[in-house]
C-alpha positions as CSV (number, residue, x, y, z in Angstrom):
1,X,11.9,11.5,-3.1
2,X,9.1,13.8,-3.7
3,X,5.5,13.3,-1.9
4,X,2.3,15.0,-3.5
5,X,-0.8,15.2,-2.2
6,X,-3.8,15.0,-4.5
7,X,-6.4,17.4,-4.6
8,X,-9.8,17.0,-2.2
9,X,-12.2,16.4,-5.0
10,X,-10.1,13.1,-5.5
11,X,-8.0,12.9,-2.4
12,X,-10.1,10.0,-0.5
13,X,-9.3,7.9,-3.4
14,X,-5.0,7.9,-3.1
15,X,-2.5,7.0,-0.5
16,X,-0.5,9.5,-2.3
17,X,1.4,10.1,-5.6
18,X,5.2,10.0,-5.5
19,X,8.3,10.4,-7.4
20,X,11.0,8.2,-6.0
21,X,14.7,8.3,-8.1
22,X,17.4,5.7,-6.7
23,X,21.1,6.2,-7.4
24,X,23.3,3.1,-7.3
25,X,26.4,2.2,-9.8
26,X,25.4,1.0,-12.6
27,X,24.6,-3.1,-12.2
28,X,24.4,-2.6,-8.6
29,X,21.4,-3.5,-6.2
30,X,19.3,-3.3,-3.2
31,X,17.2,-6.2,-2.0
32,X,14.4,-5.0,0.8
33,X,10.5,-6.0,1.4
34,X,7.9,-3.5,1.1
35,X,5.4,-4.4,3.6
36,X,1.3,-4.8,3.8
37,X,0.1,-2.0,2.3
38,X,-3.1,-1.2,-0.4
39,X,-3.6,-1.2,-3.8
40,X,-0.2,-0.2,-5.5
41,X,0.6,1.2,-9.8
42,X,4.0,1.3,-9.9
43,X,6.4,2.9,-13.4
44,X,9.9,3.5,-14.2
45,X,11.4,4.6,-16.2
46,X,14.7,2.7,-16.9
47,X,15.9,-0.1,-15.0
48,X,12.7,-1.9,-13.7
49,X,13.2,-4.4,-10.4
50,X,12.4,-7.2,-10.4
51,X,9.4,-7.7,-7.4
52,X,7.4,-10.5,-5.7
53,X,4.4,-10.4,-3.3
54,X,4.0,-13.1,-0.8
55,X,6.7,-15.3,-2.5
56,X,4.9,-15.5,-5.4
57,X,6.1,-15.5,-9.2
58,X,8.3,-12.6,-9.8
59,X,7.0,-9.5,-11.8
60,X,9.3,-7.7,-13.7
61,X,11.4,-6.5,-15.2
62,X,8.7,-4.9,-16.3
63,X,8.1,-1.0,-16.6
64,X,4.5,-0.9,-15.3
65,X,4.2,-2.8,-12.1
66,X,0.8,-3.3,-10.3
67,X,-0.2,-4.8,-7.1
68,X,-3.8,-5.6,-5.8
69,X,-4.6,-5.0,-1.5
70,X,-1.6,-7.5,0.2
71,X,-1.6,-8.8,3.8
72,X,1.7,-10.3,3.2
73,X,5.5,-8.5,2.2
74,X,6.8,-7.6,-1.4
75,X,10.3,-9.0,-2.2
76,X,12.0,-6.2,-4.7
77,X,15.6,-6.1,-6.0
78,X,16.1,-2.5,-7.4
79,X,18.9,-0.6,-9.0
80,X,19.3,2.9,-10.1
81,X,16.1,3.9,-11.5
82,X,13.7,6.8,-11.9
83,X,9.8,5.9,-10.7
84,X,6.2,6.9,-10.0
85,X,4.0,5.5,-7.5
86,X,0.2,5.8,-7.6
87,X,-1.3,4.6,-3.9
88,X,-5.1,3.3,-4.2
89,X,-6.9,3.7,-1.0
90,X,-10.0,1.4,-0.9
91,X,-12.2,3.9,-2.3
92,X,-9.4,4.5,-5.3
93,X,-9.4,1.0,-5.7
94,X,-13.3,0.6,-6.1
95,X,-13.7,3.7,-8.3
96,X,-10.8,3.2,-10.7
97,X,-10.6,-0.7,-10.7
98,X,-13.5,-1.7,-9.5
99,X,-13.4,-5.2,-9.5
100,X,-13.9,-7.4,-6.2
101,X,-10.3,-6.7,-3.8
102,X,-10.5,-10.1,-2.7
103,X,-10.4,-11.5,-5.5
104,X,-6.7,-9.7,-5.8
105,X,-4.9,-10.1,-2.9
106,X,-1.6,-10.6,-2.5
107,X,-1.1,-10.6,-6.2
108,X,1.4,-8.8,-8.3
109,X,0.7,-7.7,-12.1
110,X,2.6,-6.9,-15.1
111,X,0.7,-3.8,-15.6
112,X,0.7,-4.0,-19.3
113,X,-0.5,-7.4,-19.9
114,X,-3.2,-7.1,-17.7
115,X,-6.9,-6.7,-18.4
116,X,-7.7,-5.3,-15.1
117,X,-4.7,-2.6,-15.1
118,X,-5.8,-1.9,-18.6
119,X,-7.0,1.4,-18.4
120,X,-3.9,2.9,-16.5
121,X,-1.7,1.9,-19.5
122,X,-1.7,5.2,-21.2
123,X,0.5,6.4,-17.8
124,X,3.3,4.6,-19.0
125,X,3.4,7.5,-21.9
126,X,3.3,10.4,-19.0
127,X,5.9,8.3,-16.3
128,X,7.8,5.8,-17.9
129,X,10.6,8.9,-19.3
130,X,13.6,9.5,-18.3
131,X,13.9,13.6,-18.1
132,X,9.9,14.2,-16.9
133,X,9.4,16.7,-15.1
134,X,7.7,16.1,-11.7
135,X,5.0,19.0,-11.2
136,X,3.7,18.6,-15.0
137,X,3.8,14.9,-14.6
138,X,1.6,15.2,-11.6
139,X,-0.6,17.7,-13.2
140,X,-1.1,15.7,-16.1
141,X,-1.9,12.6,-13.4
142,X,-4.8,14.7,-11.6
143,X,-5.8,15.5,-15.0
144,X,-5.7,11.4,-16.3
145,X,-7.6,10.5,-12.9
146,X,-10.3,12.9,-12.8
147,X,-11.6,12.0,-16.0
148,X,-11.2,7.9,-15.9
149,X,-14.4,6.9,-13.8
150,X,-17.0,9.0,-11.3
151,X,-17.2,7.9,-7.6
152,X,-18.4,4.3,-6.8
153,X,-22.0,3.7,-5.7
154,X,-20.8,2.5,-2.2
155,X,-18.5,5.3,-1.5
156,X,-19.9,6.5,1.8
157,X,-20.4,3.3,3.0
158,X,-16.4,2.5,2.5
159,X,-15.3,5.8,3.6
160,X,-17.7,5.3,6.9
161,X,-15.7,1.6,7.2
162,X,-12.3,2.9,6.5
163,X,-12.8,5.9,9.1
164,X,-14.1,3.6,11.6
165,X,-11.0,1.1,11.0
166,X,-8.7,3.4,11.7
167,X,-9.2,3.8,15.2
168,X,-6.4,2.0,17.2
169,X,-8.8,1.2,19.9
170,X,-11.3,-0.8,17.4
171,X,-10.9,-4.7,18.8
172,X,-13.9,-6.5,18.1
173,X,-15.8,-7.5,15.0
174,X,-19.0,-6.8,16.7
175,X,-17.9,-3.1,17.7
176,X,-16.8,-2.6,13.7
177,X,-20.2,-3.4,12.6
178,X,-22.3,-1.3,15.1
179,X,-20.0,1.6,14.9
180,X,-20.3,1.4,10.8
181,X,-23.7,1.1,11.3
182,X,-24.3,-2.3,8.6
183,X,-24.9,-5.8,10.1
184,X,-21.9,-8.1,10.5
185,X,-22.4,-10.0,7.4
186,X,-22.9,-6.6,5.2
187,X,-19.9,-5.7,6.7
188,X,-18.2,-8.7,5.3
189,X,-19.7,-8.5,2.3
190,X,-18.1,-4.7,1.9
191,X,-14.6,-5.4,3.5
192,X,-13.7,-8.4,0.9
193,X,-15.2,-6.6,-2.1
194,X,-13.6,-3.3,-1.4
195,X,-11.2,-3.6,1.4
196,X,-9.9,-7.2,-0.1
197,X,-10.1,-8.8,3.5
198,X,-12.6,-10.1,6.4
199,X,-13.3,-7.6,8.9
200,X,-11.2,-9.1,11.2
201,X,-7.9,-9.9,9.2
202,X,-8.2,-6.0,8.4
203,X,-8.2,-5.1,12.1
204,X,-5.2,-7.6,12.9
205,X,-3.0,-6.2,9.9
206,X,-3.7,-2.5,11.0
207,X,-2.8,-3.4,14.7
208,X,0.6,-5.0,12.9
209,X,1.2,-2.5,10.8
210,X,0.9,0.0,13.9
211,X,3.8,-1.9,15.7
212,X,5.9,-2.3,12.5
213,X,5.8,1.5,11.7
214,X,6.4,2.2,15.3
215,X,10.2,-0.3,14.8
216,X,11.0,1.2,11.8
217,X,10.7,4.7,12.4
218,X,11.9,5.2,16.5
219,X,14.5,1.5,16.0
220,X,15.2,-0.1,19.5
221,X,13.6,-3.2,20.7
222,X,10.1,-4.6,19.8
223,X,8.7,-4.8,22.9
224,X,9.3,-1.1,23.3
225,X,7.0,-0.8,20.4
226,X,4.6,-3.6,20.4
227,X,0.9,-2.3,20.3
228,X,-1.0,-2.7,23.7
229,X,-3.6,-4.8,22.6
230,X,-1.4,-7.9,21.9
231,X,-2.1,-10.2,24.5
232,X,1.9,-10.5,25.3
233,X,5.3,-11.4,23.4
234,X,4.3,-14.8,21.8
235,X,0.9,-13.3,20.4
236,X,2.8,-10.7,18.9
237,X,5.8,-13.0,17.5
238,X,2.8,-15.5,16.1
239,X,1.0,-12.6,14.6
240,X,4.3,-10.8,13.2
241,X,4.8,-14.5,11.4
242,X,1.5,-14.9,9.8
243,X,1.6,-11.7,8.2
244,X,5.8,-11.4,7.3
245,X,6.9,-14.9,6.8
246,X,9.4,-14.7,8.8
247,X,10.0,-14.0,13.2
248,X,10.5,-10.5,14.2
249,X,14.5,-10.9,14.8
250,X,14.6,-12.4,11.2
251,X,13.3,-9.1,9.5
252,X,14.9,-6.9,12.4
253,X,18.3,-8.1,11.1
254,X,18.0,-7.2,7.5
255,X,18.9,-4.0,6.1
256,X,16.2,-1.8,4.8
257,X,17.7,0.5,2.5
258,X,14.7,1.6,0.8
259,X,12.1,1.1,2.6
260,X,13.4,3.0,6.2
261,X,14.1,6.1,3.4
262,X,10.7,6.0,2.0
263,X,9.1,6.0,5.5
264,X,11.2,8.1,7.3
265,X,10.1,10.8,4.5
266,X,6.7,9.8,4.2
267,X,6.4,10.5,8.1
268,X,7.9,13.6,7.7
269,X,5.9,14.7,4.6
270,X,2.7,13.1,4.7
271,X,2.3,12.3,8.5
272,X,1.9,8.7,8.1
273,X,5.2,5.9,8.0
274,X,2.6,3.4,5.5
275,X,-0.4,3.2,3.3
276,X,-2.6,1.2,5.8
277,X,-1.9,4.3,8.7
278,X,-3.1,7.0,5.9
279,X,-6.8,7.6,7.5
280,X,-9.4,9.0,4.6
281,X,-9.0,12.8,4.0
């Protein structure tokens, strides 16, 4: 697995780029869940899994595999395969998508068939080979991004509601809004077309995600993890189910082949487990 980081003049707009090869016998596969995480382009280049957000209808196999903004897990069965992954954060999203997030939550897309993931199509021609080579395939991705759209016209107002977001000690609605600066219901309005959810679903699936990145990376129990601002163990057990499906001993007991990898190098590379703990750079 390789990280890269993209440069600063389009940096606020990416999670990250990154080259991910898996190497299984051939017909062999993995089953694990991605979890809550931003917009996603996804291409491989042999082998595609076959993937499905929130228990909806499967995508794949298809080589080009998008995903809008999701507040609920990704099923994926994978095999050997070579991919690229393109992270949007919300600014990414709005710039290079541009249509309303919450319109697209929790939604997966054949990439290819797809009116809104049209204009990333002509990646599959860069990624979807089997003998790229990873720094001119990145190159050649800066290059493909920088010239597809210019910034949004709300782009400091989302970068001012993403930075403010990511402060573990933001609780309240009414503390969002007055440390963004815009009313309550402008801060609505921005969170579902950019961010893809209410104010307040975002600040409850960031205090998950904290707890969750926290268990998968350091392992133990969950209440030696569980973020201080649940209320106590069945707040967080009621929460952890509204978001996953499924109780926290249920998704403890699974094996995460993939995803503990990806995260455990993502820490280590990027300084951030997930997508939803990457604050605006």
């Amino acid at each position: 697995m390789r990280f890269f980081a993209p440069p600063a003049d389009i940096a606020p707009c990416f999670t990250s780029f990154y080259r991910l090869e898996i190497d299984l016998p051939e017909g062999e596969t993995v089953v694990d869940y991605l979890q809550p995480e931003w917009a996603n382009l996804r291409y491989f280049a042999s082998n595609p899994p076959n993937a499905s957000v929130a228990g909806g209808p499967l995508i794949g196999p298809r080589r080009f595999q998008a995903t809008g903004p999701s507040s609920r897990p990704s099923r994926f069965e994978i095999g050997k395969t070579r991919t690229w992954g393109i992270g949007f954060m919300p600014l990414g999203w709005a710039r290079f998508v541009g249509a309303v997030a919450g319109d697209h939550v929790n939604l997966g897309f054949d990439g290819e068939q797809s009116e809104l993931f049209a204009p990333f199509v002509p990646l599959c021609d860069i990624l979807c080979v089997e003998d790229g080579d990873d720094d001119d395939q990145f190159q050649q991705l800066v290059a493909f991004f920088r010239k597809l759209a210019e910034p949004p016209r709300d782009a400091e107002k989302i970068l001012a509601i993403h930075e403010v977001m990511f402060d573990p000690y933001l609780l309240q609605v009414e503390d969002f809004a007055a440390r963004t600066g815009f009313s309550k219901r402008t801060l609505e309005r921005l969170c579902h077309r950019h961010f893809g959810f209410s104010p307040r679903l975002l600040l409850r699936r960031q205090r998950l995600m904290r707890t969750l990145a926290a268990f998968m990376l350091e392992g133990g129990s969950w209440t030696s993890v569980i973020d201080r601002h649940y209320h106590d163990q069945a707040h967080f057990v009621h929460e952890f189910q509204a978001f996953m499906g499924m109780s926290p001993s249920e998704y403890a007991a699974m094996p995460h082949p993939i995803l503990g990898a990806f995260m455990a190098e993502r820490q280590r590379v990027w300084g951030s487990p997930v997508q939803t703990l990457d604050k605006p750079r």
